[in-house]
CHARMM internal coordinates of N, CA and C (Angstrom, degrees):
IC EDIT
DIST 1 N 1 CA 1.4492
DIST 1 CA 1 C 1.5299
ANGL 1 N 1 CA 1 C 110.52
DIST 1 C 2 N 1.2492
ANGL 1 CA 1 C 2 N 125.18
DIHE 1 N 1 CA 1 C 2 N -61.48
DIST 2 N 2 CA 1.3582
ANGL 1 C 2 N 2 CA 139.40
DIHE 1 CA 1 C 2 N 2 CA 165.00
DIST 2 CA 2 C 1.5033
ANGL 2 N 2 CA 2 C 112.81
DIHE 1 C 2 N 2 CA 2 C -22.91
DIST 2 C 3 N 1.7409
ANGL 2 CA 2 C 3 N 114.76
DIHE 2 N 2 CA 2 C 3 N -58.86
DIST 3 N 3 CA 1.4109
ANGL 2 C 3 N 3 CA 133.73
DIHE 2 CA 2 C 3 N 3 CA 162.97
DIST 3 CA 3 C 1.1526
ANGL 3 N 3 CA 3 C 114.95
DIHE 2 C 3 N 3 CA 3 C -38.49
DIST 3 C 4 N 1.0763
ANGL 3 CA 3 C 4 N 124.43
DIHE 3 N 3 CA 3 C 4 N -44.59
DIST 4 N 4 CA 1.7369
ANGL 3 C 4 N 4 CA 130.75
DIHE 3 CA 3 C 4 N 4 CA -167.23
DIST 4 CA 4 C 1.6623
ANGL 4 N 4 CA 4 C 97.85
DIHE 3 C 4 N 4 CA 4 C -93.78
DIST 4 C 5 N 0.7730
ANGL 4 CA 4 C 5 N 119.88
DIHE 4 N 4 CA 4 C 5 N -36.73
DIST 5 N 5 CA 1.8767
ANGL 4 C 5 N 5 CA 117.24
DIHE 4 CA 4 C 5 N 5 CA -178.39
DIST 5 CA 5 C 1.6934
ANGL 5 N 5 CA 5 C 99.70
DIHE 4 C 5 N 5 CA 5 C -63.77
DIST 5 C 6 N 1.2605
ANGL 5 CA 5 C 6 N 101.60
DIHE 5 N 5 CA 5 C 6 N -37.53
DIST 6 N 6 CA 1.8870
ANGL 5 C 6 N 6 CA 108.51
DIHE 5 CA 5 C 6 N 6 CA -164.21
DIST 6 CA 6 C 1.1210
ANGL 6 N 6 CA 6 C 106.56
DIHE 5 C 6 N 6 CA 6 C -74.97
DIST 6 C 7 N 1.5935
ANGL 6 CA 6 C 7 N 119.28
DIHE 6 N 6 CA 6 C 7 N -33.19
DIST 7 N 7 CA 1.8746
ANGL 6 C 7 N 7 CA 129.30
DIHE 6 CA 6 C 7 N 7 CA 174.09
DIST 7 CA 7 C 1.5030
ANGL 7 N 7 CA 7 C 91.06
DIHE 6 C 7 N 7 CA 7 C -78.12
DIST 7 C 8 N 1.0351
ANGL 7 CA 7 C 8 N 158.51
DIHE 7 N 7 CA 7 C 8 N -80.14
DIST 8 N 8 CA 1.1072
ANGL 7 C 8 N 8 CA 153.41
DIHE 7 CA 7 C 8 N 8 CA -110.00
DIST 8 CA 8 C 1.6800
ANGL 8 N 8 CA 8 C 92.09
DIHE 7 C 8 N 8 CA 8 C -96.69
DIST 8 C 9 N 1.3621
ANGL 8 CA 8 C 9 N 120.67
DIHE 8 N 8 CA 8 C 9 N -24.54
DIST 9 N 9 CA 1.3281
ANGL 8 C 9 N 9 CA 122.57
DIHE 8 CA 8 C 9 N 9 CA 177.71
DIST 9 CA 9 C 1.4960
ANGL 9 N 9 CA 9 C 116.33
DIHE 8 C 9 N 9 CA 9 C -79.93
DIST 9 C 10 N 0.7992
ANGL 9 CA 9 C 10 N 107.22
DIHE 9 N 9 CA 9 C 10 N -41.74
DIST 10 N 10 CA 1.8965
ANGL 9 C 10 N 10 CA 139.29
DIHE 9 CA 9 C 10 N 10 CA 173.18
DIST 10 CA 10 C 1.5574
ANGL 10 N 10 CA 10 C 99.30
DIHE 9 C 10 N 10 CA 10 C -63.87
DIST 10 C 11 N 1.1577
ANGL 10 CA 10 C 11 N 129.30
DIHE 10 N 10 CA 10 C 11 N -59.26
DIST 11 N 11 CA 1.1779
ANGL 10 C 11 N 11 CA 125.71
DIHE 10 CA 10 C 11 N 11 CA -178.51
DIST 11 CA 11 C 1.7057
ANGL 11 N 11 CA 11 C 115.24
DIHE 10 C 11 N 11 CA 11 C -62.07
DIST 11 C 12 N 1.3654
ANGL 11 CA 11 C 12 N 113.85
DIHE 11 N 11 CA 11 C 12 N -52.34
DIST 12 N 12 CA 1.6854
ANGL 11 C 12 N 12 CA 121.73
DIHE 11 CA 11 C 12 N 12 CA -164.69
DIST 12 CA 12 C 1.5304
ANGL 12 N 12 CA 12 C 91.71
DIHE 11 C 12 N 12 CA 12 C -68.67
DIST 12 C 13 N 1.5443
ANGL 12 CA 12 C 13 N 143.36
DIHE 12 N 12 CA 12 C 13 N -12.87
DIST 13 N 13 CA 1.3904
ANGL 12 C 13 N 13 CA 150.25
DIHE 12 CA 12 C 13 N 13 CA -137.97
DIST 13 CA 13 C 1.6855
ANGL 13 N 13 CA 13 C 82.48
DIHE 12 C 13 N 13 CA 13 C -121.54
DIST 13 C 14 N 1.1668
ANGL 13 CA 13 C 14 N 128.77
DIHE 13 N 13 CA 13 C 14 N -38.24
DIST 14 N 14 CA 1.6331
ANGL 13 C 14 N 14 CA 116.01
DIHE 13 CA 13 C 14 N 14 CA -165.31
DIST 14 CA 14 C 1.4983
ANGL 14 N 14 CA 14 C 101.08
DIHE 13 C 14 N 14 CA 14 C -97.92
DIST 14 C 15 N 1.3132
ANGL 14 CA 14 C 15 N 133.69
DIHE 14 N 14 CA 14 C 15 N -20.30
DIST 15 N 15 CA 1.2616
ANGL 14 C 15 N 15 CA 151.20
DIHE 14 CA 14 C 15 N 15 CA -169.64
DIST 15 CA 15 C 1.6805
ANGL 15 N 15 CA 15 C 105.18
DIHE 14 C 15 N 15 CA 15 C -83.07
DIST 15 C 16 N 1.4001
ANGL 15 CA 15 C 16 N 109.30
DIHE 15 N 15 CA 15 C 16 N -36.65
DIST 16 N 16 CA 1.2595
ANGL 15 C 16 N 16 CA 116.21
DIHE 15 CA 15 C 16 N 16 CA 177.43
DIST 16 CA 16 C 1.4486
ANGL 16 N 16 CA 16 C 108.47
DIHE 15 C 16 N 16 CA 16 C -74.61
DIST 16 C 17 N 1.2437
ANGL 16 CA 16 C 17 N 103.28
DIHE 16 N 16 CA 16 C 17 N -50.49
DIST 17 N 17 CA 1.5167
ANGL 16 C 17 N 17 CA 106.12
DIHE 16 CA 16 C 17 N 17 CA 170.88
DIST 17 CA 17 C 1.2820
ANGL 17 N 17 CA 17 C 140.39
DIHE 16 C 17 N 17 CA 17 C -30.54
DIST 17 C 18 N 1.5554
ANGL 17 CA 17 C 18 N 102.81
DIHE 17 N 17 CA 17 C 18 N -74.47
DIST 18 N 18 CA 1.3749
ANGL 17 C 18 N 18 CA 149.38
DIHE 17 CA 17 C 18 N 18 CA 151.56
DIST 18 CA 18 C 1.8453
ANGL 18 N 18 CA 18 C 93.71
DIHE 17 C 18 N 18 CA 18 C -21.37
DIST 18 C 19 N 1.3423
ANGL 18 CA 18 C 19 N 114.99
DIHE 18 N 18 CA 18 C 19 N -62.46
DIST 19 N 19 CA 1.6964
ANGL 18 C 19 N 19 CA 126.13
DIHE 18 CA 18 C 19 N 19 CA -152.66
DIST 19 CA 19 C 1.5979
ANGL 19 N 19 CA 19 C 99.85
DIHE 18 C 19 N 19 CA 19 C -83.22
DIST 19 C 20 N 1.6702
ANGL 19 CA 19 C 20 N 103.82
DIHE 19 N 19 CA 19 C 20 N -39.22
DIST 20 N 20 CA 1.8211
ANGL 19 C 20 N 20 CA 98.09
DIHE 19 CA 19 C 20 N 20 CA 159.85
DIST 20 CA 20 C 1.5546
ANGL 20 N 20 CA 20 C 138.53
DIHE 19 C 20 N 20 CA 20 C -63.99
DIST 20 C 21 N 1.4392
ANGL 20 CA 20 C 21 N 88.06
DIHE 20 N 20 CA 20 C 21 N -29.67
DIST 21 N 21 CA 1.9047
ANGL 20 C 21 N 21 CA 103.49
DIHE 20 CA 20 C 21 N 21 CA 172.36
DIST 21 CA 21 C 1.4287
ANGL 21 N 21 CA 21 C 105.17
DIHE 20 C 21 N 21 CA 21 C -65.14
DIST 21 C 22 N 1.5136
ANGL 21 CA 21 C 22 N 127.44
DIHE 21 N 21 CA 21 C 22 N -47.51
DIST 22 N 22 CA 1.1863
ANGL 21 C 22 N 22 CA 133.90
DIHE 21 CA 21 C 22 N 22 CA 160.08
DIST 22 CA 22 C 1.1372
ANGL 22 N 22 CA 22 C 122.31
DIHE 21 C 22 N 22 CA 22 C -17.73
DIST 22 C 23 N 0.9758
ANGL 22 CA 22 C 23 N 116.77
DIHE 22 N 22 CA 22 C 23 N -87.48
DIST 23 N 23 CA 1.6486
ANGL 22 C 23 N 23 CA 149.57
DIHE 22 CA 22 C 23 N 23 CA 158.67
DIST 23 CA 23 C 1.5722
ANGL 23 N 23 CA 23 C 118.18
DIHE 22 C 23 N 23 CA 23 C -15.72
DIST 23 C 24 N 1.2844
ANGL 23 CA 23 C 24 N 100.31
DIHE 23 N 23 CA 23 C 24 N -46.27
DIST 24 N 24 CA 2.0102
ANGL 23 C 24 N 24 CA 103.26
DIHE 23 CA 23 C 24 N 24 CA -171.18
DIST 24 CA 24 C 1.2895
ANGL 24 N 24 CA 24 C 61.11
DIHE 23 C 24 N 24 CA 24 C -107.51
DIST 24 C 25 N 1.2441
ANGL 24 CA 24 C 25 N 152.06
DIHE 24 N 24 CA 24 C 25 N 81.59
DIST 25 N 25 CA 1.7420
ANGL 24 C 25 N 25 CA 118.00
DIHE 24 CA 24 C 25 N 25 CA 126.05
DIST 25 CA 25 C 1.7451
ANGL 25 N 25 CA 25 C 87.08
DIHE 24 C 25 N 25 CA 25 C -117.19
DIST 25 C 26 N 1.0469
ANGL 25 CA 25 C 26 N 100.90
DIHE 25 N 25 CA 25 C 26 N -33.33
DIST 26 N 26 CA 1.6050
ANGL 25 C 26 N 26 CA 110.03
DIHE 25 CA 25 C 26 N 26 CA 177.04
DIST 26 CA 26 C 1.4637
ANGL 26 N 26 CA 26 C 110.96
DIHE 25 C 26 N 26 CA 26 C -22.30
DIST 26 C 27 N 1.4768
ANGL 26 CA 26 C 27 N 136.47
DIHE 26 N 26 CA 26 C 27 N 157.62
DIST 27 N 27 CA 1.3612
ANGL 26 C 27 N 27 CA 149.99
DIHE 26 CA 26 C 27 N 27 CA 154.14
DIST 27 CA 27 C 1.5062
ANGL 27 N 27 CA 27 C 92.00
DIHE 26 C 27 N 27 CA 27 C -68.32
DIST 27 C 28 N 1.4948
ANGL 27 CA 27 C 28 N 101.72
DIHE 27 N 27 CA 27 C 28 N 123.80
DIST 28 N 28 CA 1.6685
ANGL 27 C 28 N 28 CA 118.30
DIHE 27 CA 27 C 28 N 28 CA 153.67
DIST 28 CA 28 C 1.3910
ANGL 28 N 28 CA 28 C 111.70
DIHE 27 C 28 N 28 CA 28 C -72.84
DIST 28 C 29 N 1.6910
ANGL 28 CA 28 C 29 N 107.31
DIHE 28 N 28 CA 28 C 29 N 163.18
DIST 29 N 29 CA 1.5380
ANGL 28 C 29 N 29 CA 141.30
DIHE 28 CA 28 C 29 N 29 CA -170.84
DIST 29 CA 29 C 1.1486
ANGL 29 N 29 CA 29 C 117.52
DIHE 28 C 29 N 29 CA 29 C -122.98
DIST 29 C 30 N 1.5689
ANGL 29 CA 29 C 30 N 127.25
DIHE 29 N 29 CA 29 C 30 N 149.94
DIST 30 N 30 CA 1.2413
ANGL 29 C 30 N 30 CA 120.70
DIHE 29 CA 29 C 30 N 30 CA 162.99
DIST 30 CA 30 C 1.5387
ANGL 30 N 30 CA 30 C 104.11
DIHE 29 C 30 N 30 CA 30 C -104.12
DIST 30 C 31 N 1.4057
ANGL 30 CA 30 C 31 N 95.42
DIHE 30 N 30 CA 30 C 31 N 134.82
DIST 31 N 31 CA 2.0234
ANGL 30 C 31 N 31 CA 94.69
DIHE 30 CA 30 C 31 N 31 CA 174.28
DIST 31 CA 31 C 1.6156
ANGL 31 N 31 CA 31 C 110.53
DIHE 30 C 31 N 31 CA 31 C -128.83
DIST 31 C 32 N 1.1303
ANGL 31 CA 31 C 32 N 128.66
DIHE 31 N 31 CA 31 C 32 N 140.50
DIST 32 N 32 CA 1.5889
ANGL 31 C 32 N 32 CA 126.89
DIHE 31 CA 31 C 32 N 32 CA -166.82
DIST 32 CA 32 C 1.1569
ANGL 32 N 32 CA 32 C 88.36
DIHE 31 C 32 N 32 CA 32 C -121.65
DIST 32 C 33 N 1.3999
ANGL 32 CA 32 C 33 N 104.03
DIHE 32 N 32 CA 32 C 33 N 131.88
DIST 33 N 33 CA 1.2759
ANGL 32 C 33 N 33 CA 129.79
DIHE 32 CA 32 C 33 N 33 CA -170.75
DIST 33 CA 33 C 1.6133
ANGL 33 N 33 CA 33 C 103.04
DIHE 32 C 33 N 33 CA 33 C -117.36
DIST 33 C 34 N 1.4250
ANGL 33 CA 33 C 34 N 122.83
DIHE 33 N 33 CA 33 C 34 N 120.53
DIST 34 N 34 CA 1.3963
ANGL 33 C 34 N 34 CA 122.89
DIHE 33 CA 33 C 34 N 34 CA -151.50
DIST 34 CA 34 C 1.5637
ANGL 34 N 34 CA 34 C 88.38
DIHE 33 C 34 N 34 CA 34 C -133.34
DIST 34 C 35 N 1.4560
ANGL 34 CA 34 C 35 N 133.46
DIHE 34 N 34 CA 34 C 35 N 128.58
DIST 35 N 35 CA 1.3009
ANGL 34 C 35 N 35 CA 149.40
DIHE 34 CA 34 C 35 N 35 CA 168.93
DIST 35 CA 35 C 1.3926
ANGL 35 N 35 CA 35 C 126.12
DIHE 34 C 35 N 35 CA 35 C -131.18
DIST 35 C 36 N 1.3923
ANGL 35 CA 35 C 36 N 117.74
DIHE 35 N 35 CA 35 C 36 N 131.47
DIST 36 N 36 CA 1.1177
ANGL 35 C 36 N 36 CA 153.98
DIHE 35 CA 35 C 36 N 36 CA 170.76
DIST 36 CA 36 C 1.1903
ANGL 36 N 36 CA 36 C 127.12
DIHE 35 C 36 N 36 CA 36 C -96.83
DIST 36 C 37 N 1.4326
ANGL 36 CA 36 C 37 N 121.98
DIHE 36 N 36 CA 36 C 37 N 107.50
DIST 37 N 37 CA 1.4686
ANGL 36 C 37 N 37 CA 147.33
DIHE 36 CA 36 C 37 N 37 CA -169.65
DIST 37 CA 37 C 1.5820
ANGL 37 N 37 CA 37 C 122.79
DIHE 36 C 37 N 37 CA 37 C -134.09
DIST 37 C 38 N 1.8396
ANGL 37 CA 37 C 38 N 94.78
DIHE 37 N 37 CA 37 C 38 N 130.90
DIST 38 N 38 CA 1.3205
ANGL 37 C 38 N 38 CA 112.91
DIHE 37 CA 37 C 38 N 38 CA -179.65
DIST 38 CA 38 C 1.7576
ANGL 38 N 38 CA 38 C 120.99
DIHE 37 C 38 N 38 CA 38 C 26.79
DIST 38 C 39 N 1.4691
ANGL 38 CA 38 C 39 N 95.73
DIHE 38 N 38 CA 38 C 39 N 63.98
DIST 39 N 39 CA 1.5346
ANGL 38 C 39 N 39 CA 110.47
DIHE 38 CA 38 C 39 N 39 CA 169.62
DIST 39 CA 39 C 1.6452
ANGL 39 N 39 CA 39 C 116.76
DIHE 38 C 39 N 39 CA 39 C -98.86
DIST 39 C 40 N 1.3943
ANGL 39 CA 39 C 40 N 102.63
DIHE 39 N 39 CA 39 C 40 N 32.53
DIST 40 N 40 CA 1.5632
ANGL 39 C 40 N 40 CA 120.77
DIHE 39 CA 39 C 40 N 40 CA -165.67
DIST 40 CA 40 C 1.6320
ANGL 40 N 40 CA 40 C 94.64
DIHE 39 C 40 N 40 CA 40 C -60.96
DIST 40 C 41 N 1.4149
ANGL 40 CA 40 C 41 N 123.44
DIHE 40 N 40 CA 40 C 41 N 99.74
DIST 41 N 41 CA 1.0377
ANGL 40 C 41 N 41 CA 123.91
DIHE 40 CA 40 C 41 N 41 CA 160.90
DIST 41 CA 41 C 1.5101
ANGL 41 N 41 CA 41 C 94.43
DIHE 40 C 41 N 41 CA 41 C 63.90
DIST 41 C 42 N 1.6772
ANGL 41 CA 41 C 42 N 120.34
DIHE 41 N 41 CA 41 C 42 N 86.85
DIST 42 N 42 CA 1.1005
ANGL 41 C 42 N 42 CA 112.97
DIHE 41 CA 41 C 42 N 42 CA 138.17
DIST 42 CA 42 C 2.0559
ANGL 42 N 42 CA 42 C 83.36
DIHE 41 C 42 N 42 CA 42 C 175.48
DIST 42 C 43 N 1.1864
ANGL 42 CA 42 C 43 N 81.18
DIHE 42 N 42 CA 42 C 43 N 74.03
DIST 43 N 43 CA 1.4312
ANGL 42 C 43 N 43 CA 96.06
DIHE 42 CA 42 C 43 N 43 CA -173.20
DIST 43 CA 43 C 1.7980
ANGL 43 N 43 CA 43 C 87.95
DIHE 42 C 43 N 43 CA 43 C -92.77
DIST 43 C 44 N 1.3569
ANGL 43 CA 43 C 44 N 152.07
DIHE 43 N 43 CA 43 C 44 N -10.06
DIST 44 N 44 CA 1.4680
ANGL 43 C 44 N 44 CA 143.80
DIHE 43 CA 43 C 44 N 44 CA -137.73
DIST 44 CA 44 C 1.9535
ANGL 44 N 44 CA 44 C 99.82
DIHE 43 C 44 N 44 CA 44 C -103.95
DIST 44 C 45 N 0.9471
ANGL 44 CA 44 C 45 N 165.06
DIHE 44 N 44 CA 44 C 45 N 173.33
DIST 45 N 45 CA 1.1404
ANGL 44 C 45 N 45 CA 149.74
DIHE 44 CA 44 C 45 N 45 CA -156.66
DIST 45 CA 45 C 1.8191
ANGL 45 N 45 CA 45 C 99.61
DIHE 44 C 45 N 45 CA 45 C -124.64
DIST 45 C 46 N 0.8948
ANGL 45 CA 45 C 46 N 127.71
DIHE 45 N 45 CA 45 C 46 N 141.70
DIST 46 N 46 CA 1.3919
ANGL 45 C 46 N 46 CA 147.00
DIHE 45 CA 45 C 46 N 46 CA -153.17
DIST 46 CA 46 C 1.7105
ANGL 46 N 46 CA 46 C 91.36
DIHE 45 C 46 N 46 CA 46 C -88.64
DIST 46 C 47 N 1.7192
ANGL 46 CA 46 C 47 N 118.86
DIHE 46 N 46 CA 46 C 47 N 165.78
DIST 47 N 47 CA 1.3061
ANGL 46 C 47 N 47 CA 120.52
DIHE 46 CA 46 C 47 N 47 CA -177.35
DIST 47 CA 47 C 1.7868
ANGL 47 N 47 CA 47 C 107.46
DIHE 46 C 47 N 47 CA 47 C -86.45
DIST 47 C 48 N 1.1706
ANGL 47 CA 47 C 48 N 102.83
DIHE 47 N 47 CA 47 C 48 N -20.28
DIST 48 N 48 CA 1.6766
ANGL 47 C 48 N 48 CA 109.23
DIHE 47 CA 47 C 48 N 48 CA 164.99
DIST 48 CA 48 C 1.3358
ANGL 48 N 48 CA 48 C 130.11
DIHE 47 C 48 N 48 CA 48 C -94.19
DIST 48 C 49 N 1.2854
ANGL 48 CA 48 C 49 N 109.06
DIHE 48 N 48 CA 48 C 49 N 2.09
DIST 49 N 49 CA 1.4017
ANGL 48 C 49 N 49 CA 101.46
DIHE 48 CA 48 C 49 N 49 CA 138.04
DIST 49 CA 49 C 1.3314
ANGL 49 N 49 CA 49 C 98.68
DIHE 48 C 49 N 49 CA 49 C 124.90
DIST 49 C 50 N 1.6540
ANGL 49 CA 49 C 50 N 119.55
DIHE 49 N 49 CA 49 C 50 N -11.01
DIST 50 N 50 CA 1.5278
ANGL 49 C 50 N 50 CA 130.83
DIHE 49 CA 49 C 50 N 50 CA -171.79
DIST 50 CA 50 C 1.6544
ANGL 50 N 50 CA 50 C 99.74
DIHE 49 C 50 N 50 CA 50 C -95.98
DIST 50 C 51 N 1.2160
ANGL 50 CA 50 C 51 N 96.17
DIHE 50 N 50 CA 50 C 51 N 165.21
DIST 51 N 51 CA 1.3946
ANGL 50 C 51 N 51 CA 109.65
DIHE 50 CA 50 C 51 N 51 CA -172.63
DIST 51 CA 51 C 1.7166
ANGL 51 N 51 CA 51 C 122.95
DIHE 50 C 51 N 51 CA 51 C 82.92
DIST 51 C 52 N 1.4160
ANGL 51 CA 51 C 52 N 102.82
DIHE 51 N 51 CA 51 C 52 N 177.53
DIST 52 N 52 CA 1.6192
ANGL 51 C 52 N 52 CA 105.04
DIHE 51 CA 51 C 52 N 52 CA 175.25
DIST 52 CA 52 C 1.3419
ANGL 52 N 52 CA 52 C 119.54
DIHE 51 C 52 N 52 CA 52 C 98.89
DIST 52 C 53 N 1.1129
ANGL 52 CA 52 C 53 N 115.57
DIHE 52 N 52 CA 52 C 53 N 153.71
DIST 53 N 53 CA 1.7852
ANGL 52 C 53 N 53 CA 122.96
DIHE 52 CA 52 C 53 N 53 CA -159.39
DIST 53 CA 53 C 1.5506
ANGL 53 N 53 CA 53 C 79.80
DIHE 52 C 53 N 53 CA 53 C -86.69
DIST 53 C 54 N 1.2494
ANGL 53 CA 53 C 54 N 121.94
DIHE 53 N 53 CA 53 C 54 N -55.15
DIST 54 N 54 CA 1.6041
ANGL 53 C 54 N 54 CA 97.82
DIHE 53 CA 53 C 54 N 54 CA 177.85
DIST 54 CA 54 C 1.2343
ANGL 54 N 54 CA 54 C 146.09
DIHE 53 C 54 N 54 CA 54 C -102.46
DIST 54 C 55 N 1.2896
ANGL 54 CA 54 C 55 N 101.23
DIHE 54 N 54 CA 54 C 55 N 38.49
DIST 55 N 55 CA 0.9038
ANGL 54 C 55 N 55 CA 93.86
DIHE 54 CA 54 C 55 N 55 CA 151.11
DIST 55 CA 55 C 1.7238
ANGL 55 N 55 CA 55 C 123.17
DIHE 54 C 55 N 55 CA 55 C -119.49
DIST 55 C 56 N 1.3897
ANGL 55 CA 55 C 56 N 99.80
DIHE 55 N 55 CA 55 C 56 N 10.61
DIST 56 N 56 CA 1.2241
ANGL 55 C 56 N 56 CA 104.94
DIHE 55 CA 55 C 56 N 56 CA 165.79
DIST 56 CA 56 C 1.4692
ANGL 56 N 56 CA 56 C 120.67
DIHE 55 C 56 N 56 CA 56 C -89.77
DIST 56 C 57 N 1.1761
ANGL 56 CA 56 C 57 N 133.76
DIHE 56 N 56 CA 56 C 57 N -7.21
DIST 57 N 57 CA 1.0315
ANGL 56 C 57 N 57 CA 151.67
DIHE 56 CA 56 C 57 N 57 CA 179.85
DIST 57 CA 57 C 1.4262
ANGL 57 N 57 CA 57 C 89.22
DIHE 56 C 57 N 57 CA 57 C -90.90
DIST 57 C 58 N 1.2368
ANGL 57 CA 57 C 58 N 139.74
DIHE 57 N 57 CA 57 C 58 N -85.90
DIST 58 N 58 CA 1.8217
ANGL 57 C 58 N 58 CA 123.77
DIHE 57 CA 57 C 58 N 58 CA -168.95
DIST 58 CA 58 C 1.3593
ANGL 58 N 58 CA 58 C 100.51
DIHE 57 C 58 N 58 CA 58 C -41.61
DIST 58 C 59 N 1.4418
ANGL 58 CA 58 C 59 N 142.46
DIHE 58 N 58 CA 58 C 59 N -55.14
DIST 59 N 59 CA 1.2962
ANGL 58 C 59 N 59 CA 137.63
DIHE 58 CA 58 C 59 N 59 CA -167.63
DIST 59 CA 59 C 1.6710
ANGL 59 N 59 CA 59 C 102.21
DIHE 58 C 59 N 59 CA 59 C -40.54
DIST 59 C 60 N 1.5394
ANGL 59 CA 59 C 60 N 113.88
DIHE 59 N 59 CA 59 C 60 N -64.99
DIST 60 N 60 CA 0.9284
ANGL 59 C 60 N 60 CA 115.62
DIHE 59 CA 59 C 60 N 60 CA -160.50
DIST 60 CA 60 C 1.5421
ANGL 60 N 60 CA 60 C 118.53
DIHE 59 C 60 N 60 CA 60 C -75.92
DIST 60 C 61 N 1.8010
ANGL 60 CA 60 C 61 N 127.57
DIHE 60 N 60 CA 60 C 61 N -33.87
DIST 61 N 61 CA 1.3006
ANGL 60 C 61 N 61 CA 117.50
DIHE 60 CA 60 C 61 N 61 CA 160.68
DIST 61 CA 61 C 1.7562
ANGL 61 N 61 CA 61 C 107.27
DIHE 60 C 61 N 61 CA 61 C -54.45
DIST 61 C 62 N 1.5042
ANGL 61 CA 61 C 62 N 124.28
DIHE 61 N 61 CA 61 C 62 N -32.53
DIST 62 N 62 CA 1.6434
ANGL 61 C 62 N 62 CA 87.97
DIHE 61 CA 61 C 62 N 62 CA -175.88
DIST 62 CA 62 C 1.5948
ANGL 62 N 62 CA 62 C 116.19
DIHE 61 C 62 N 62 CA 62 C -83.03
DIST 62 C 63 N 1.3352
ANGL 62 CA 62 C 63 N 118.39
DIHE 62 N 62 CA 62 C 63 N -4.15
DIST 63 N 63 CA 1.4799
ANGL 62 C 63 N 63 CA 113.43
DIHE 62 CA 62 C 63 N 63 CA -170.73
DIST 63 CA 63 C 1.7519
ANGL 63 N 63 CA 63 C 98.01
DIHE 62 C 63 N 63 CA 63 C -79.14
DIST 63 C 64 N 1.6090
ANGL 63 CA 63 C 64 N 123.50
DIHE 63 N 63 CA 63 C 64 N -30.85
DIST 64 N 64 CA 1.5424
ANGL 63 C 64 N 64 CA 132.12
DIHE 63 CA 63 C 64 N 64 CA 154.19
DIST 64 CA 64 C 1.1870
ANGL 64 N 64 CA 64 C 115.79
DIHE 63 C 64 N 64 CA 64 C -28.37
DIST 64 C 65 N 1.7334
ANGL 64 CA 64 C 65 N 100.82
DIHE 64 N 64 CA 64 C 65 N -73.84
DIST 65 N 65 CA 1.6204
ANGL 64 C 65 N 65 CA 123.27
DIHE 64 CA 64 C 65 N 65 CA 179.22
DIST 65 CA 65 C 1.4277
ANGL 65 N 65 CA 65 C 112.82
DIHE 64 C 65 N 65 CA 65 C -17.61
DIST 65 C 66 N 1.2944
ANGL 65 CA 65 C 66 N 98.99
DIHE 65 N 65 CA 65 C 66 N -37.49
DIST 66 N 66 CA 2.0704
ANGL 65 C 66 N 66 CA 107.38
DIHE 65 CA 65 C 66 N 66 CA -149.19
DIST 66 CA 66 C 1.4758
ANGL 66 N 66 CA 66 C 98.72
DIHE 65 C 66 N 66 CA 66 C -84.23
DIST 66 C 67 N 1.2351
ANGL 66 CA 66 C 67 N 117.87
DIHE 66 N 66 CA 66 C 67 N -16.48
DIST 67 N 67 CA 1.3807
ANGL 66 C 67 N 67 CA 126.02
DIHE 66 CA 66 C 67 N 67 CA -167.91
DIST 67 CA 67 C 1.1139
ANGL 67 N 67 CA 67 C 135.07
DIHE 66 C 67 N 67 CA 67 C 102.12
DIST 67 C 68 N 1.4574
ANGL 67 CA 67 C 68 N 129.98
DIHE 67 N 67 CA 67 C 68 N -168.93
DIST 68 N 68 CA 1.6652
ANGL 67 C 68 N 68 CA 117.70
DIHE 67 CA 67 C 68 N 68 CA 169.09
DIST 68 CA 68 C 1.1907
ANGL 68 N 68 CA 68 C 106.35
DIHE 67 C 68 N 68 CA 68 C 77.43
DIST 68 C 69 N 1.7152
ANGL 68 CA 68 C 69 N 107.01
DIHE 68 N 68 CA 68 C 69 N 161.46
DIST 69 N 69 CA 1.5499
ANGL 68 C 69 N 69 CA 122.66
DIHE 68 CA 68 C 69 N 69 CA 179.89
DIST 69 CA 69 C 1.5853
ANGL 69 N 69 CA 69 C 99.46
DIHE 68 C 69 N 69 CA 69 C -65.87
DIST 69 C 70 N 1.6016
ANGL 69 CA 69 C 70 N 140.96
DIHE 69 N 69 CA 69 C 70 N 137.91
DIST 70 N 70 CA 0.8269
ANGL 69 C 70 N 70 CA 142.95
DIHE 69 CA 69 C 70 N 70 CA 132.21
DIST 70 CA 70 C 1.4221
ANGL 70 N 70 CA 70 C 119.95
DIHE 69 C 70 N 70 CA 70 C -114.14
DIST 70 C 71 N 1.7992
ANGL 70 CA 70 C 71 N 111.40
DIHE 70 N 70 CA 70 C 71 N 137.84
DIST 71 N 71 CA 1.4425
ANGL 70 C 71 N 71 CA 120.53
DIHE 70 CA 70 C 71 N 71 CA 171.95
DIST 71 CA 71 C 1.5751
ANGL 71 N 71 CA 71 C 105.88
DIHE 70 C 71 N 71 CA 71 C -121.77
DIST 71 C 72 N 1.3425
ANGL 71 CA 71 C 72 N 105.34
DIHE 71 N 71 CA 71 C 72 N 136.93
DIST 72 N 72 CA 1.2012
ANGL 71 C 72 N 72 CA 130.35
DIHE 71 CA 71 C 72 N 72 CA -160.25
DIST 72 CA 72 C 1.8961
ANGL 72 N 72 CA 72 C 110.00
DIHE 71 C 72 N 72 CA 72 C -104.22
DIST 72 C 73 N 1.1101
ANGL 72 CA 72 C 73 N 140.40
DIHE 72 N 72 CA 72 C 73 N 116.27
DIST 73 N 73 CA 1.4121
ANGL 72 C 73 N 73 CA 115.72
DIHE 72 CA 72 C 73 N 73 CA -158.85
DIST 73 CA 73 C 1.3875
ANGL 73 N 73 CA 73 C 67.02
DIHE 72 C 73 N 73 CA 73 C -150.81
DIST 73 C 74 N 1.8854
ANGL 73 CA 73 C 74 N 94.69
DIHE 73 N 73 CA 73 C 74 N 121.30
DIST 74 N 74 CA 1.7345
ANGL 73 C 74 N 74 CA 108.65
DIHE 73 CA 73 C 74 N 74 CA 179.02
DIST 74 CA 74 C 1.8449
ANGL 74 N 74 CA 74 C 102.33
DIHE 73 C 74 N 74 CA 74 C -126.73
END
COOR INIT
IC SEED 1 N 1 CA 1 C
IC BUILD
């Protein structure tokens, strides 16, 4: 029994390995990771010029525009 836990441990351990070497052999990406914080009610645009639903919305279609993976986490 012991034997079979130690293969089966040994095995899932070289497979992982094996599946990470995989993995970084791959061509890397650039991904922009764009976040949005505590806009709890104050979505309205400021007298200097910051703030506002739209202008967060142009910010964010041109950082799209440019290309590349972007993820958006609001």
């Amino acid at each position: 029994m012991r034997c079979t836990f130690l293969f089966a441990r040994t095995l899932t351990l070289s497979l992982t390995l094996a599946l990470t070497a995989a993995v970084q052999a791959q061509d890397s990406f650039k991904l922009t990771l764009l976040h949005t914080n505590d806009t709890h009610s104050h979505h309205e645009p400021q007298s200097n010029g910051d703030g506002g639903v739209a202008r967060q919305a142009a910010v964010l279609a041109q950082i799209r525009a440019e290309g590349g993976n972007t993820l958006l986490v609001d």
